[in-house]
N, CA, C and O atoms as a Maestro MAE file, in Angstrom:
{
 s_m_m2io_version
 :::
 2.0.0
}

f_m_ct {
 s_m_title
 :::
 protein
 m_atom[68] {
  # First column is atom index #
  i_m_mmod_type
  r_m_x_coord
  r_m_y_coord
  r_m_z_coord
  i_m_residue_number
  s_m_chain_name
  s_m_pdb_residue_name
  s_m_pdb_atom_name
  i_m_atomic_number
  :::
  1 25 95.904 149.084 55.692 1 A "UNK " " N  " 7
  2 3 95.799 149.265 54.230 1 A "UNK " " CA " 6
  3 2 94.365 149.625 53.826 1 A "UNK " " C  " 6
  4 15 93.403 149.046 54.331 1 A "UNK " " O  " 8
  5 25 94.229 150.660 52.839 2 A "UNK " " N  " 7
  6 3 93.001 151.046 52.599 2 A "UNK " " CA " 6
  7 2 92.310 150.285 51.678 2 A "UNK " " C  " 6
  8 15 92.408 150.871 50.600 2 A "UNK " " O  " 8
  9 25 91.659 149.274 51.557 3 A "UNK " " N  " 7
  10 3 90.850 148.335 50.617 3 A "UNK " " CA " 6
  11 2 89.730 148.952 50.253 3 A "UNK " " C  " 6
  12 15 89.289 149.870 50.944 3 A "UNK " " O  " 8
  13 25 89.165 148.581 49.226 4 A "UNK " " N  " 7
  14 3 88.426 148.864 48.424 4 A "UNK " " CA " 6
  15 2 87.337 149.260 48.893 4 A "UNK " " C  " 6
  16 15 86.834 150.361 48.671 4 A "UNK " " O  " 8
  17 25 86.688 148.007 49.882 5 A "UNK " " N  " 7
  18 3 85.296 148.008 50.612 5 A "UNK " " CA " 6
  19 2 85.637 148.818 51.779 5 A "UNK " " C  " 6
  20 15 84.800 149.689 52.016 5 A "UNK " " O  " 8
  21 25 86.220 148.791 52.243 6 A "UNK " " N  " 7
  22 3 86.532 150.164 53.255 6 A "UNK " " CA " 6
  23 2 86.712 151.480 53.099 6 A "UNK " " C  " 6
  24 15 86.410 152.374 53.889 6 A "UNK " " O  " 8
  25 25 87.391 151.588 51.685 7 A "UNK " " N  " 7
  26 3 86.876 153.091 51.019 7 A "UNK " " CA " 6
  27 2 85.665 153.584 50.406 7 A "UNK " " C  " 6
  28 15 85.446 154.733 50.021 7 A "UNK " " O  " 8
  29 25 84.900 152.568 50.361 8 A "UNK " " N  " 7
  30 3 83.905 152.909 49.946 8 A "UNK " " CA " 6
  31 2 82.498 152.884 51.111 8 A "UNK " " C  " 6
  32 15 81.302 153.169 51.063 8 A "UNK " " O  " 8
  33 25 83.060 152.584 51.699 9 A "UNK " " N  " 7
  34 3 82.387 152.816 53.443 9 A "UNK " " CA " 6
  35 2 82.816 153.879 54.123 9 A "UNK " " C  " 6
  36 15 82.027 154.554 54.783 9 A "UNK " " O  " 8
  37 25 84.380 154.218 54.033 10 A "UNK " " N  " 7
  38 3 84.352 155.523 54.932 10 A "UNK " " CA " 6
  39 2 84.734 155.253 56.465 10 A "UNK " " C  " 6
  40 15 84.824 156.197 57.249 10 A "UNK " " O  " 8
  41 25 84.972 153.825 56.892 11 A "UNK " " N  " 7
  42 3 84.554 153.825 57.832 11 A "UNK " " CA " 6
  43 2 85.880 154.086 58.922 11 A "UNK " " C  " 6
  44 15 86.504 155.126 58.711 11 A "UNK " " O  " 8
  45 25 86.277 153.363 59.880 12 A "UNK " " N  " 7
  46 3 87.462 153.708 60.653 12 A "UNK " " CA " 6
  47 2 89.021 154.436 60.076 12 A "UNK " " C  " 6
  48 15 89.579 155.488 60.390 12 A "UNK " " O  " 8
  49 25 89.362 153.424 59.178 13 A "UNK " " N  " 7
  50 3 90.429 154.157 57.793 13 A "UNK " " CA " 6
  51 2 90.311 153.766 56.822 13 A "UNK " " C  " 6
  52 15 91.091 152.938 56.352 13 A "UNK " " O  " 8
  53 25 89.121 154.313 56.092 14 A "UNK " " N  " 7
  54 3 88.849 153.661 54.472 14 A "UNK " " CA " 6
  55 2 88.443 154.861 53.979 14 A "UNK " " C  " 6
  56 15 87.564 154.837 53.118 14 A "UNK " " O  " 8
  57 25 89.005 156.186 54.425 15 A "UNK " " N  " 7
  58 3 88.771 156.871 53.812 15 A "UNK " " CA " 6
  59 2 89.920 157.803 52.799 15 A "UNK " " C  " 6
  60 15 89.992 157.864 51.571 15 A "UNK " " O  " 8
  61 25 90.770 158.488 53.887 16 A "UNK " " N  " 7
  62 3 92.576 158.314 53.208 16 A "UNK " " CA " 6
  63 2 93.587 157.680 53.672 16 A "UNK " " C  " 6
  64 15 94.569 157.410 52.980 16 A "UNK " " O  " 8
  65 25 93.444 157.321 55.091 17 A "UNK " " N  " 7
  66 3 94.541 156.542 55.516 17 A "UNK " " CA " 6
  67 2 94.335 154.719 55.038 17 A "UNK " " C  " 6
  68 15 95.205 153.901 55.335 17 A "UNK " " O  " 8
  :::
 }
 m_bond[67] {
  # First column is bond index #
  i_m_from
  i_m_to
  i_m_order
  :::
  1 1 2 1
  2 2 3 1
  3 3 4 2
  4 3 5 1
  5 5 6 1
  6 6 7 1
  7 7 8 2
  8 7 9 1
  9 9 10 1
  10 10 11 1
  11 11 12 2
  12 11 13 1
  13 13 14 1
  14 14 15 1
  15 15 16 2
  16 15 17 1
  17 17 18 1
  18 18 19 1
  19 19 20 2
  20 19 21 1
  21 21 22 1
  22 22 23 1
  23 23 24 2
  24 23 25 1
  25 25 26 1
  26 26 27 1
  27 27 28 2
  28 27 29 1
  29 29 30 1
  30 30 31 1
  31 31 32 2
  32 31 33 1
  33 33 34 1
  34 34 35 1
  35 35 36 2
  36 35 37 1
  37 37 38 1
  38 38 39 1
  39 39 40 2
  40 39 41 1
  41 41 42 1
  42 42 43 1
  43 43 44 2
  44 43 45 1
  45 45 46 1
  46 46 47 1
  47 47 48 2
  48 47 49 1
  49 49 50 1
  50 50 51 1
  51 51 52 2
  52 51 53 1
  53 53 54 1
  54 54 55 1
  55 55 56 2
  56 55 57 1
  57 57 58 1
  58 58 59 1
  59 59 60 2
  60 59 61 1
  61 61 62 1
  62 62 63 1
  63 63 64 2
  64 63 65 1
  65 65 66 1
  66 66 67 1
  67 67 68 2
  :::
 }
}
C-alpha cells in the first residue's frame, strides 16, 4: 500500500504502486 511517507520519498513503492 502506498502511504503517505513513502510517497513522498519515492522510495521502493511510494511512488505509484
Amino acid at each position: 500500500i502506498p502511504t503517505d511517507s513513502t510517497r513522498r520519498k519515492g522510495g521502493r513503492r511510494g511512488r505509484r504502486l
